[in-house]
N, C-alpha and C positions, 0 to 999 in steps of 0.2 A: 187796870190796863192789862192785855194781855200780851204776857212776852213776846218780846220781838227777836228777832234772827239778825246775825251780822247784817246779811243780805239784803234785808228787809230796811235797817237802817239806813247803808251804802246809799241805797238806792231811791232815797226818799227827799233827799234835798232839793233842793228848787233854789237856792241862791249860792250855790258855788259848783266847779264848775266835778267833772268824774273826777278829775285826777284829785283835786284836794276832798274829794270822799272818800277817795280810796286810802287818801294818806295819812289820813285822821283816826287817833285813835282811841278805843271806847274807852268809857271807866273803866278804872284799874280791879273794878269788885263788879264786873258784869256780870259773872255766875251766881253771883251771888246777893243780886238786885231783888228789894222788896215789891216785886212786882204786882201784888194786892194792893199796895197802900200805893201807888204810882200810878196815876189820871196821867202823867206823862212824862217823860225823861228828859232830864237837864243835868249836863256835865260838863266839866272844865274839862278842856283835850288837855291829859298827863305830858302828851310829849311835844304840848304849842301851848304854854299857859296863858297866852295872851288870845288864844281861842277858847272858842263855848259852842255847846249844840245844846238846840231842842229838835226832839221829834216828838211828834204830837197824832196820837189815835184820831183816826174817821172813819164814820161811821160808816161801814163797808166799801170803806175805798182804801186805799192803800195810806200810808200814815205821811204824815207832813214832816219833812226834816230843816231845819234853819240853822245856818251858821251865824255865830256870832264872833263880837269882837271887844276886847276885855281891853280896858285904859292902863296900859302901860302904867302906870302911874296914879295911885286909887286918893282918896281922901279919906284920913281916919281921925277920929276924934274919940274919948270916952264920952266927952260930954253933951254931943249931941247924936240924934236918935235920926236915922229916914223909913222909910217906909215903902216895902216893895211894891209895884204896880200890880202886880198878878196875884199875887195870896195876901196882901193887905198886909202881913207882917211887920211889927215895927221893931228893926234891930236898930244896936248900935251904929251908925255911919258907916265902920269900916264891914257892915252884915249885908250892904245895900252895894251892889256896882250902878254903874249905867254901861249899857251893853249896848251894841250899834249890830243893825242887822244890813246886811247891803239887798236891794232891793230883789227881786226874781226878778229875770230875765235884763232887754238890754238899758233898763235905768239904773241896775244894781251895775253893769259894767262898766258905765260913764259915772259910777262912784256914788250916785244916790245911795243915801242909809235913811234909817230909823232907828233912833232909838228908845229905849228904856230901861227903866230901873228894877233891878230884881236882887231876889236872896242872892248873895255874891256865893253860895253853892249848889246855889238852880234845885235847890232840895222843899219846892213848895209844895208841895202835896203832903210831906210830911213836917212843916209846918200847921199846916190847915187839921190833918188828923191831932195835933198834939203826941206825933212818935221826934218830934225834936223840938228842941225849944232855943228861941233866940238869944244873943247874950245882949240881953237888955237891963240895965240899971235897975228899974223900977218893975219890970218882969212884964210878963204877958198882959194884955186887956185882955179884959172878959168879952166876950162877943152873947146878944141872945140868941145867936143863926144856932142853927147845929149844922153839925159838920157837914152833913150832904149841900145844905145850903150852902154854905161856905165853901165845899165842892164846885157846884155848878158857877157859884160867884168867879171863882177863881177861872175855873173854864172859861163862862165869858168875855173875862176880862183878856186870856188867853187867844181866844179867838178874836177880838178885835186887833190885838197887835199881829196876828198872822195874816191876817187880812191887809193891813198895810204894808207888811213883806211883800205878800203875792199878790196884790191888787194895787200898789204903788202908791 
């Protein structure tokens, strides 16, 4: 992925509205974002923890931004395991949220969402490389993909849930 600009983020959302673009804020280690190993950025807002963004690269158009919404109230276990939607990763329970996106445009304002279940630190791309590893009991599976596959899987598993933000 290639780095993005405050500006470029702000202004990328499609389900909330300028003001809470503007009012949100990036990760805490923006400068310092592994932008190589990043297909696309996912962060918990530092100063709304019960908020989350993705912004997501396209292909010469301007990038996708989504707000999300983090369950007050999560569910943790050691001894059971879920499994992200987007990078297939299996953490621990408390490694998985369900995240709720409210729609783009006026079905997201009459409170239409969507949700799903993701690494509860939006950090899948560096899952899928193997630069972070789950805290799971029994440890990683083996996958035979290599990782570009595992890349693009992850992508379109990504782009299908964007598609139901901005396509309703």
């Amino acid at each position: 992925m290639d780095p993005l600009t405050e500006k470029q983020i702000r202004t990328s959302f499609v389900n909330s509205t300028k003001g809470e673009a503007t009012r949100l804020r990036l990760p805490l280690d923006f400068a310092e974002l592994p932008w190589p190993d990043l297909d696309f950025l996912g962060w918990v807002d530092p100063g709304a923890p019960l908020r989350a963004h993705l912004v997501v690269p396209r292909a010469g158009d301007t990038p996708l931004g989504i707000s999300l919404r983090v369950p007050a109230v999560g569910r943790t276990s050691a001894m059971k395991s879920s499994l992200c939607q987007i990078c297939l990763t299996g953490h621990a329970s408390s490694g998985v949220t369900l995240f709720t996106a409210p729609l783009a445009g006026p079905r997201g304002r009459q409170g239409n969402t969507v949700g799903i279940y993701l690494c509860a630190d939006l950090a899948c791309p560096l899952y899928v490389r193997g630069k972070r590893q789950p805290l799971l009991r029994s440890g990683r599976q083996e996958e035979s993909l290599t990782v570009e596959e595992r890349v693009e899987r992850m992508m379109g598993n990504l782009e299908g849930f964007t598609a139901k933000v901005v396509g309703g």
